[in-house]
KELUM-991444 format. One record per residue (C-alpha): chain; x, y, z; residue number from 1. Coordinates in Angstrom, 3 decimals. Example, Ala and Ser with C-alpha at 12.3 -4.5 7.8 and 13.67 -1.06 7.14 Angstrom:
2
- A:12.300:-4.500:7.800:1
- A:13.670:-1.060:7.140:2
//
This chain:
193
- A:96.175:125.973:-70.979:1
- A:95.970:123.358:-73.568:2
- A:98.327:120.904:-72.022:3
- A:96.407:121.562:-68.345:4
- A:93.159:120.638:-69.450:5
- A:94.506:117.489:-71.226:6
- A:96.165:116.580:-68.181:7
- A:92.791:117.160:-66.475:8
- A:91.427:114.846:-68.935:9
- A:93.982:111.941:-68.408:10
- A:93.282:112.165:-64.747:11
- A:89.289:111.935:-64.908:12
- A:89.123:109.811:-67.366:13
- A:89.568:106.517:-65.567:14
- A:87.541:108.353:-62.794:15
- A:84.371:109.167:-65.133:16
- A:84.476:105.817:-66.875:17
- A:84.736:103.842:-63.532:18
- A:81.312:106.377:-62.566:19
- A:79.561:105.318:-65.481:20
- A:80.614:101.833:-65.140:21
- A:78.836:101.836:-62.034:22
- A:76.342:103.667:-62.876:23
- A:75.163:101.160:-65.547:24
- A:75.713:98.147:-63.052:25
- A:73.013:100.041:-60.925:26
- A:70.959:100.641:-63.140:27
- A:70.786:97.419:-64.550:28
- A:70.689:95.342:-60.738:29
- A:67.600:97.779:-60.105:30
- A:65.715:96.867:-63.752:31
- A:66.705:93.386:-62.800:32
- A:65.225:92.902:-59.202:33
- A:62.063:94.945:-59.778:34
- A:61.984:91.997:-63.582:35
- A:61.821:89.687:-60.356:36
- A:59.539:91.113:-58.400:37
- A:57.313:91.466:-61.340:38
- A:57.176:87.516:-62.152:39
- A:57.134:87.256:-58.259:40
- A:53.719:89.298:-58.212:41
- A:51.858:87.640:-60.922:42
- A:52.719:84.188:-60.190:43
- A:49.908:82.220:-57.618:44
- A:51.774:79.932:-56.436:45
- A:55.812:78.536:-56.152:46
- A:55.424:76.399:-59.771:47
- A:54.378:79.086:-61.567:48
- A:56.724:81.095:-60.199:49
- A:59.269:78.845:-61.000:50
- A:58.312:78.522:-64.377:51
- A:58.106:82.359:-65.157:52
- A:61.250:83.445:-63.212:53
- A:63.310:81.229:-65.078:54
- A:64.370:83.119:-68.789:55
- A:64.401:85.903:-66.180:56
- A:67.146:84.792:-64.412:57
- A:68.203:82.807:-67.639:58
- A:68.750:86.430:-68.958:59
- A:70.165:88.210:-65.761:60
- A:72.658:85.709:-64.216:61
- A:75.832:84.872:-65.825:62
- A:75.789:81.177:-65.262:63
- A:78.596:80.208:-67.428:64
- A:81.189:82.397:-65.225:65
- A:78.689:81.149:-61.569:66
- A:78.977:77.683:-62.411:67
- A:83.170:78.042:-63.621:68
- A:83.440:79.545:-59.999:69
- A:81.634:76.842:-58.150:70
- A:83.524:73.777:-59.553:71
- A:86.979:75.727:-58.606:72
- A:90.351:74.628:-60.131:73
- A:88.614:71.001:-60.910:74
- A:86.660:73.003:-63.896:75
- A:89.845:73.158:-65.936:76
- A:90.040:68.858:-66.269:77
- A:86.339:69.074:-67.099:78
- A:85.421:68.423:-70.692:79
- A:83.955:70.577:-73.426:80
- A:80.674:68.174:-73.201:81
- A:80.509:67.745:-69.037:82
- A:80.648:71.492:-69.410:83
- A:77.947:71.966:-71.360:84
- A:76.030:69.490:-69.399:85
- A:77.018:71.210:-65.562:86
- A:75.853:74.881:-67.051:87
- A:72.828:73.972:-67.467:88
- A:72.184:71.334:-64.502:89
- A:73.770:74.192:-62.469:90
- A:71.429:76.918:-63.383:91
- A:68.573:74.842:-62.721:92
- A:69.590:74.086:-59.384:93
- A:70.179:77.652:-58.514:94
- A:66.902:78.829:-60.156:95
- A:65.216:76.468:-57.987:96
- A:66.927:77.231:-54.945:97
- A:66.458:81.266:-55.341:98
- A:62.587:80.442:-56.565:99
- A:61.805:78.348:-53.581:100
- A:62.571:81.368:-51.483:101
- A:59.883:83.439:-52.591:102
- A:56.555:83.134:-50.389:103
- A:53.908:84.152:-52.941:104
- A:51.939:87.315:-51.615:105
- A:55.053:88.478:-49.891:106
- A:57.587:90.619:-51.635:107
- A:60.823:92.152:-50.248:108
- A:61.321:95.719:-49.526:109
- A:64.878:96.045:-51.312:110
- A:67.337:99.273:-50.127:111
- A:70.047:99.708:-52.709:112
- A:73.364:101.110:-51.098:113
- A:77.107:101.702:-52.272:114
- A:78.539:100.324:-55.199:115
- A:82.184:99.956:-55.626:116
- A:84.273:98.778:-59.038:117
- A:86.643:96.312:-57.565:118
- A:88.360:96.245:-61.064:119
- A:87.146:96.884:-64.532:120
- A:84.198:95.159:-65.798:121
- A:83.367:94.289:-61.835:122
- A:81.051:96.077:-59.695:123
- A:80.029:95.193:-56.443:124
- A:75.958:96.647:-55.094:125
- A:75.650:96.027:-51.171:126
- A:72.028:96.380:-50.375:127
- A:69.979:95.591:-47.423:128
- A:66.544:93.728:-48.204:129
- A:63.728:92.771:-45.547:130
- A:61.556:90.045:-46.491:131
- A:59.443:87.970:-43.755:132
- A:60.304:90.757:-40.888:133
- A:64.097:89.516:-41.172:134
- A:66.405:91.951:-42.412:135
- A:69.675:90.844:-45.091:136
- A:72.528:92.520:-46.348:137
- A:72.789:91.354:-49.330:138
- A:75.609:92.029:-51.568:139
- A:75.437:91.465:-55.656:140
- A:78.365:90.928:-57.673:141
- A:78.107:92.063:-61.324:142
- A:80.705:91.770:-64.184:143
- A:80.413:93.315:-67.925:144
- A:83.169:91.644:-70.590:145
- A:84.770:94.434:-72.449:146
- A:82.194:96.606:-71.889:147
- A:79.056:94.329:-72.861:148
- A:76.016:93.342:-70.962:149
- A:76.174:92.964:-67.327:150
- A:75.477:89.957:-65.371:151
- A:75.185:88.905:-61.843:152
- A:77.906:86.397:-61.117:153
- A:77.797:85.797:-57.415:154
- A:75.055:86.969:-54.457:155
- A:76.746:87.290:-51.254:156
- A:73.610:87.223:-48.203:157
- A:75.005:88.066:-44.863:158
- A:78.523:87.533:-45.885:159
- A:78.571:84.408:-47.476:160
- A:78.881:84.088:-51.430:161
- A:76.444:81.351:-53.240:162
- A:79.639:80.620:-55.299:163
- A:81.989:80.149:-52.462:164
- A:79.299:77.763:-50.842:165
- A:78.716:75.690:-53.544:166
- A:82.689:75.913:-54.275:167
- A:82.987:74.088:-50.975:168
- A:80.862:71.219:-51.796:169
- A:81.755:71.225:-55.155:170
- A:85.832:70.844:-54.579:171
- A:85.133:68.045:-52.185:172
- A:82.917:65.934:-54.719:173
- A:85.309:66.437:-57.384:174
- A:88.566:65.276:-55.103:175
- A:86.221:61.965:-54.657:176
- A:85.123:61.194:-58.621:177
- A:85.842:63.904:-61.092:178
- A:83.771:65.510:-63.216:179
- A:81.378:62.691:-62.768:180
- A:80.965:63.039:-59.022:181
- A:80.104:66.810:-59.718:182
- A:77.451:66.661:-62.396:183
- A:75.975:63.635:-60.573:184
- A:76.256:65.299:-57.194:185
- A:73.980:68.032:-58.840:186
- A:71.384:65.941:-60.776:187
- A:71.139:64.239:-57.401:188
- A:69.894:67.604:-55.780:189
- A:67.590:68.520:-58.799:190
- A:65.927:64.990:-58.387:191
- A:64.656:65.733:-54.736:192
- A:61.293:67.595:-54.318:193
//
């Protein structure tokens, strides 16, 4: 009886964790949004939006692992300092980006689907949002390093990933200049209204 129930146990255990690894992913992707929509609902207008929603996603988004993704194989040849300089530039461009989105007044109506664990530490939250009278499936991707905090490292919206997108530009830029051509290719985009 013993040995059966510690077989059990070997069995369910990966199945259990993997359920309360996803579980927590949820959980946190749902605190995070309705963070969002908070800022979203107290801000009057785009700039102060901007302003608030930015530790938010600061705190939320893993934009060391994001920005890794979206340079590509180039990120290796960057240095430790044009690292620390493309985190940053990076984050801003996406806060902006995802900010500028957001219509004050006019908040989406957010339906939280499956989850699935790809892997360990990665969990994948499909959801479908309406916002504007246009409907989105909008997929989050989520990771949690040996078993800390979760983060959002990618946002898929109809089936295309922000990182893959930007990976695209991003590999092309650095094929032309380096490093160089990929930190100035992004202050470039920051300095536009």
């Amino acid at each position: 009886m013993k040995a059966a129930l510690t077989a059990l146990l070997i069995v369910l255990g990966p199945i259990i964790a993997s359920a309360d690894s996803t579980a927590q992913a949820e959980t946190f992707l749902r605190e995070s949004v309705n963070r969002v929509l908070a800022v979203a609902k107290s801000s009057a207008n785009s700039e102060v939006l901007n302003s608030k929603v930015t530790p938010v996603l600061l705190d939320i988004i893993g934009f060391d692992a994001m920005t890794r993704r979206a340079v590509g194989p180039g990120w290796r040849q960057f240095t430790d300092s044009q690292r620390a300089a493309a985190i940053p530039l990076f984050s801003r461009l996406i806060i902006r980006s995802y900010s500028s989105r957001f219509t004050p007044g006019e908040y989406p109506e957010i339906d939280f689907r499956s989850a699935s664990e790809p892997e360990p530490g990665r969990v994948e939250i499909a959801t479908t949002t309406i916002y504007k009278g246009s409907r989105y499936e909008v997929v989050y991707r989520l990771e949690s390093k040996d078993g800390g905090p979760w983060s959002i490292t990618d946002i898929v919206i109809e089936g295309v990933s922000m990182v893959a997108n930007y990976r695209t530009q991003f590999d092309a830029q650095f094929r032309a200049g380096g490093a160089t051509a990929v930190i100035s290719s992004i202050e470039k985009s920051l300095a536009k209204p």
